[in-house]
C-alpha positions, 0 to 999 in steps of 0.5 A, a space after each residue: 500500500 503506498 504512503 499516500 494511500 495510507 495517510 488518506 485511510 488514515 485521515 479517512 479514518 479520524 474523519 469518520 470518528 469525529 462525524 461519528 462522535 459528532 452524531 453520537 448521542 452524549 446526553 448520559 454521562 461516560 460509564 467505563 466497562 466494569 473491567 476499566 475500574 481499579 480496585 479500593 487497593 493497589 500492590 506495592 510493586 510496580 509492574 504487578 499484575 492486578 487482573 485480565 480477561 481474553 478480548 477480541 481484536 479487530 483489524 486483522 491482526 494476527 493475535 490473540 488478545 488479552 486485557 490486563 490492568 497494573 499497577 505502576 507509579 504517577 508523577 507525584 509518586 502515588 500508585 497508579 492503575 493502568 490498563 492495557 492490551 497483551 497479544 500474542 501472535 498466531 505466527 512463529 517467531 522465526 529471528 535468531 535466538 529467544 524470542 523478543 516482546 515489544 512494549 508498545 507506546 501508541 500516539 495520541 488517542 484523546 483524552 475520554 476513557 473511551 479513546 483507550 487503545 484497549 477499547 480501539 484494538 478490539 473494534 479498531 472504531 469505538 462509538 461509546 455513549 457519545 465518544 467516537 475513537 479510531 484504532 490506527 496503530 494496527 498497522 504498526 502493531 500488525 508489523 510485530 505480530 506478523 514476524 512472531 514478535 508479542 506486543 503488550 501496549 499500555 492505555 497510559 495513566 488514566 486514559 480508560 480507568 475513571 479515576 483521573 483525567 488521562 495525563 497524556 504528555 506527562 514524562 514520568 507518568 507516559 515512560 513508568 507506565 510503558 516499563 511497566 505494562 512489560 513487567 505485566 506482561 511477563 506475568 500473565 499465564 498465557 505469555 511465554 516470557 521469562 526474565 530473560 525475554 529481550 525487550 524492545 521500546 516502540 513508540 511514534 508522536 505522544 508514543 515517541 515521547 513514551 518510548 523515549 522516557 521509559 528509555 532514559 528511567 529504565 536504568 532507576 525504573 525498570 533495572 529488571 527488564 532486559 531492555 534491548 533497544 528503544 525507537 522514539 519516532 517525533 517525540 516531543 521531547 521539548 513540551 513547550 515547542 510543541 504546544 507552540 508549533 501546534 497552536 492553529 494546526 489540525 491538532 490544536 485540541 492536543 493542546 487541551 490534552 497537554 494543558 489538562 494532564 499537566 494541571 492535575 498534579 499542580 492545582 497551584 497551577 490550574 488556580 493562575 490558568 484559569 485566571 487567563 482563561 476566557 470562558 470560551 477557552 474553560 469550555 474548550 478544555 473541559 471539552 477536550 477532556 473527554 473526547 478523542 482524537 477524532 472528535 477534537 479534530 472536528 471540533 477544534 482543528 485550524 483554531 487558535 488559542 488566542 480565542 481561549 484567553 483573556 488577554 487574547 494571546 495564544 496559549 504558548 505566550 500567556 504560559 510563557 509569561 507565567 515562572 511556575 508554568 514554564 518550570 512545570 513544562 521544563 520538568 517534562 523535557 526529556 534528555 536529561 538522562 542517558 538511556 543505557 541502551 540503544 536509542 533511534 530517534 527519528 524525525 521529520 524535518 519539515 513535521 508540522 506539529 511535533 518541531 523537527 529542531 526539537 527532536 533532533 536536540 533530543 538525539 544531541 542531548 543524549 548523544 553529549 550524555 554518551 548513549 548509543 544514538 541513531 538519528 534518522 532526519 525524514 526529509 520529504 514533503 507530505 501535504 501542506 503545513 498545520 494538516 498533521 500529513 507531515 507529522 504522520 508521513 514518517 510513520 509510515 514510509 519509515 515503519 518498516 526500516 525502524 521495526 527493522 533496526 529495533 528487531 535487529 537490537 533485540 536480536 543481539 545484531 545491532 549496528 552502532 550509533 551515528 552520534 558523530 555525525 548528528 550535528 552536521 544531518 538535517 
């Protein structure tokens, strides 16, 4: 199937999500499955798993599948319950050596409970009590399974459970839970891991920020898991430039998501927000916290944020003019710890959400740390600036060259990095 044709199933796809949500009724309140609501007590160990059940899965993966729920660690270092999905593939693992298992972190799917990757995987397009959300990671999970590997992919903190708004951006929060939901996974009964499975990290857009963070914790985190390689593909490694190259694009209800994560573990916080934020802006963001992708593409696409704030200045600038904002923004950047393991970062130039420059000082940072870096520029053109096409276009054309290499890392056949030349790529 060629890029073009991909990108426009994939478009095609959020697009009848949002018109789906849109005609979905939304008169009750959301209520979760019975499954999605954590126990009175959590375990003391992270990584424990708490229960599963057999689901279904659809878009035509070659697995089965299985639900699970953890307990991992937030932010504020309080436990967490975190659900996820484990499949098993129906095809042989034919590499050299044991067979591997990736932990697999999605990219944004919303903000609603019902935009859990969990619920997509199993009916690849959810319409739930006014909730509309679209499974399009099969593709690059499918690329997994169908070579024999097992993928477990985390739903996030509070992205399905009730018990709090889904954190999405949160560095802590995104790298504990993806370390995490491989730990669950070597203990569900169905799952032939042991202690010794080599262990992959994958993850593109909010998933690269996830497979970058749990890559740089994993050596204070996760010293247990025998962790291979990571690939970080767009990840937002630097929040603020983010929120500020995607304000007015197809994606600028993301910036509900980011703003509404980072709030709920800083109430200080929300207090002197809210004090910028118009009424139009109050609505926007309590809005974008339950739904998902596809119905924030319909409802906010192309718009500004100056329209959400009192002094009518974008998002970016009213928090740029606010200390204790930019301090929490700056305690989400990623690359102040070296990963101990192989790292590909990769990034398209011209990405029109996710910033290019950003991505790149990532691979500089750890680079300057001494980590083993292989940095891949994109540099081709998919559409025109602000649609998200030049966001999405690496993911596809270079799917196939980046499960390769981390294939080849968890085979123990890894080449090394290109730290040297980083500086003077695109």
């Amino acid at each position: 199937m060629s890029v073009s044709v991909r990108l426009g199933a994939y478009a095609a796809g959020l697009a009848v999500a949002a018109l789906a949500g849109s005609a979905a009724s939304a008169s009750a309140a959301y209520t979760v499955p019975a499954f999605y609501n954590p126990p009175a007590s959590l375990p003391a160990a992270n990584g424990t798993l708490i229960k599963s059940e057999p689901m279904s899965l659809g878009g035509g993966l070659n697995a089965k599948g299985t639900r699970l729920m953890y307990k991992s660690t937030d932010e504020n270092g309080l436990p967490a319950a975190v659900t996820g999905t484990y499949l098993e593939p129906t095809r042989p693992w034919t590499g050299s050596g044991p067979r591997p298992l990736v932990s697999y972190a999605e990219g944004t799917q919303g903000q609603g409970d019902a935009c859990a990757p969990s619920r997509t995987l199993q009916s690849t397009l959810v319409l739930d009590q006014g909730q509309a959300a679209v499974g399009y990671e099969v593709l690059g999970i499918g690329g997994f399974l169908d070579k024999g590997i097992p993928v477990v992919v985390t739903d996030y903190i509070g992205l399905g459970t009730p018990d709090r708004v889904h954190s999405y951006t949160d560095r802590l929060d995104m790298g504990r839970a993806v370390l995490d939901a491989a730990r669950a996974a070597k203990q569900l009964p169905v799952a032939a891991i042991t202690g010794s499975t080599p262990i992959g990290l994958y993850g593109y857009s909010q998933g690269g920020g996830a497979s970058a963070s749990a890559a740089e914790l994993a050596p204070s985190y996760a010293p247990d898991l025998n962790l291979k390689g990571a690939f970080a593909g767009a990840p937002p490694a630097d929040l603020f430039a983010t929120l500020k190259q995607a304000d007015g694009t197809s994606l600028t209800g993301v910036l509900g998501y980011a703003i509404n994560g980072l709030v709920q573990y800083r109430p200080e916080l929300k207090a002197t927000l809210d004090a910028e934020t118009n009424d139009k802006g109050k609505a926007a963001l309590a809005k974008a916290a339950d739904q998902c992708i596809g119905d924030s593409l319909l409802s906010f696409a192309f718009q500004k944020t100056n329209a959400w704030t009192v002094s009518g200045k974008p998002a970016w600038q009213v928090v740029e003019g606010i200390p204790s904002a930019m301090q929490a923004i700056d305690e989400q950047r990623i690359g102040k710890l070296k990963p101990s393991i192989p790292v590909q970062v990769l990034t398209g130039t011209k990405d029109d959400i996710v910033p290019h420059a950003q991505a790149k000082q990532l691979a500089l940072d750890w680079c300057a740390k001494g980590a083993d870096v292989n940095y891949v520029p994109v540099n081709q053109i998919f559409g025109s600036g602000g649609t998200s096409l030049n966001h999405l276009g690496p993911m596809l054309t270079n799917k196939d060259s980046s499960q390769a290499w981390l294939i080849n890392q968890l085979k123990g056949q890894g080449a090394a990095g290109n730290c040297a030349k980083v500086s003077s790529m695109p």
